[in-house]
C-alpha positions as CSV (number, residue, x, y, z in Angstrom):
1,X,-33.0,77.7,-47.0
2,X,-34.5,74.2,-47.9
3,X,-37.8,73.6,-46.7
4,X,-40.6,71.1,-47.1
5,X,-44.0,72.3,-45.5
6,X,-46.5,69.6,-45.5
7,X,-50.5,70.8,-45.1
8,X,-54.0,69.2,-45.1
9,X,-53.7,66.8,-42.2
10,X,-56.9,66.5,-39.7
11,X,-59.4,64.5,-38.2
12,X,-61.2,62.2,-40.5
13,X,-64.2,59.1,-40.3
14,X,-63.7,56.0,-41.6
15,X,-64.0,56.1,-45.1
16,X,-63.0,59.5,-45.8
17,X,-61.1,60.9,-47.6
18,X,-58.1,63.5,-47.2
19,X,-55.5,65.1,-49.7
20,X,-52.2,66.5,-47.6
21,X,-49.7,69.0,-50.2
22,X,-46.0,69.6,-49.8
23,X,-44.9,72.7,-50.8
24,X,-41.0,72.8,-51.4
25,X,-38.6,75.8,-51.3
26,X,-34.9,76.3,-51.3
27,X,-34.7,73.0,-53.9
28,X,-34.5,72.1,-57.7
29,X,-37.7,70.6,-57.3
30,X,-38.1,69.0,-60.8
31,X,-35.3,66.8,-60.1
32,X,-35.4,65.3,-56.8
33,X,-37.7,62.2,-56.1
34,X,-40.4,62.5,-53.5
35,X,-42.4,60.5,-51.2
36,X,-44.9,60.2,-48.3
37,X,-43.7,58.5,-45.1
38,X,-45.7,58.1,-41.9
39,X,-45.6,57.4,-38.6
40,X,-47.9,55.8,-35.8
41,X,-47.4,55.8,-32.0
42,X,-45.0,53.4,-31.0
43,X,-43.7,52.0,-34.7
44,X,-40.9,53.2,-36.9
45,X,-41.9,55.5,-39.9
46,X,-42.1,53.5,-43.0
47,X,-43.1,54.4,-46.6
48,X,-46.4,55.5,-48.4
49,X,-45.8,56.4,-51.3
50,X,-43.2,57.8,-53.9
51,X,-42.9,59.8,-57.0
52,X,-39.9,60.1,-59.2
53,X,-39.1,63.1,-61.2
54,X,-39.6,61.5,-64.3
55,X,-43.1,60.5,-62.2
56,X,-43.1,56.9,-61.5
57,X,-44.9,56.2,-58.2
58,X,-44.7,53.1,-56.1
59,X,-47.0,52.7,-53.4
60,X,-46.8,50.5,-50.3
61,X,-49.3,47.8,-49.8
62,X,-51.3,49.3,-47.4
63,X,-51.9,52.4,-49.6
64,X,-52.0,50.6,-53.1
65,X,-56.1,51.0,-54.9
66,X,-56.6,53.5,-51.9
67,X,-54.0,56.5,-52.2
68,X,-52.7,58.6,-55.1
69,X,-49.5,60.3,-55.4
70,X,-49.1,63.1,-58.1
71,X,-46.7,66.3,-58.3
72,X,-46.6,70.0,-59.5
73,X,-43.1,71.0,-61.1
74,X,-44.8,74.4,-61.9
75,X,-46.0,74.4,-57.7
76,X,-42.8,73.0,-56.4
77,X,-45.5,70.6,-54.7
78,X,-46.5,66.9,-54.0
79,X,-49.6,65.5,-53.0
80,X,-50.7,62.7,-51.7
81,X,-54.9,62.0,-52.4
82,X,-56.2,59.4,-49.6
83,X,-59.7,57.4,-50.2
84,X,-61.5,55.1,-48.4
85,X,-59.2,55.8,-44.9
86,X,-59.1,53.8,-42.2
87,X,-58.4,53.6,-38.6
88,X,-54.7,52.3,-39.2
89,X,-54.1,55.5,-41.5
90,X,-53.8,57.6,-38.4
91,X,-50.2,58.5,-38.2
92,X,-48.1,61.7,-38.7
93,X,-47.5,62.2,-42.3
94,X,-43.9,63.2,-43.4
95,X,-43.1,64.5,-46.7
96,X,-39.4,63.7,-48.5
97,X,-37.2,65.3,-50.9
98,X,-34.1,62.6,-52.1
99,X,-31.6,62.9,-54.7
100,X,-29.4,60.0,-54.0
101,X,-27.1,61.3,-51.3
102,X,-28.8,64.5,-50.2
103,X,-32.3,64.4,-48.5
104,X,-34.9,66.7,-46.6
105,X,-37.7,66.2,-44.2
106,X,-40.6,68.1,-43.6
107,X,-41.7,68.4,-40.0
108,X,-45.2,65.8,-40.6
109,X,-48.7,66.8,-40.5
110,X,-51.1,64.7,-38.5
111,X,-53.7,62.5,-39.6
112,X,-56.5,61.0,-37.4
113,X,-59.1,58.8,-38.9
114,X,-61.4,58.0,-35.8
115,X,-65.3,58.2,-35.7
């Protein structure tokens, strides 16, 4: 069974910082890209960040200087290491597993960065 379980969401101040994992099962990890997607109240999901397997990242503007995206092969797991959040961070986190035509979802962890 294919899986992605993302962990490490949670209520954060301004500032902070948070790193959220993705633990894969059920997949050939090391050859499938990955990325971060979130989603606010009220707007569509849209991109973080991705990883390749070969491990280039692209970042979207928002998260560029402020977020790193690394991955495990030996873990089956991606992270995603947030600095210096902010109030328009909050959002459900989603992880992503895509090899061209086949991709999985996990089911989102929340962040909240609120003082």
């Amino acid at each position: 069974q294919v899986q992605l379980v993302e962990s490490g969401g949670g209520l954060v101040q301004p500032g902070g910082s948070l790193r959220l994992s993705c633990a894969a099962s059920g997949i050939i990890f090391s050859i499938f890209n990955m990325g971060w997607y979130r989603q606010a109240p009220g707007k569509q999901r849209e991109l973080v960040a991705t990883i390749t397997m070969t491990r280039y990242t692209n970042f979207a503007d928002s998260a560029k200087g402020r977020f790193t995206i690394s991955r495990d092969n030996a873990k089956n797991t991606v992270f995603l290491q947030m600095n210096s959040l902010k109030p328009e961070d909050t959002a459900v986190y989603y992880c992503n597993a895509n090899r061209g035509d086949y991709e999985v979802w996990g089911q989102g962890t929340q962040v909240t960065v609120s003082s």
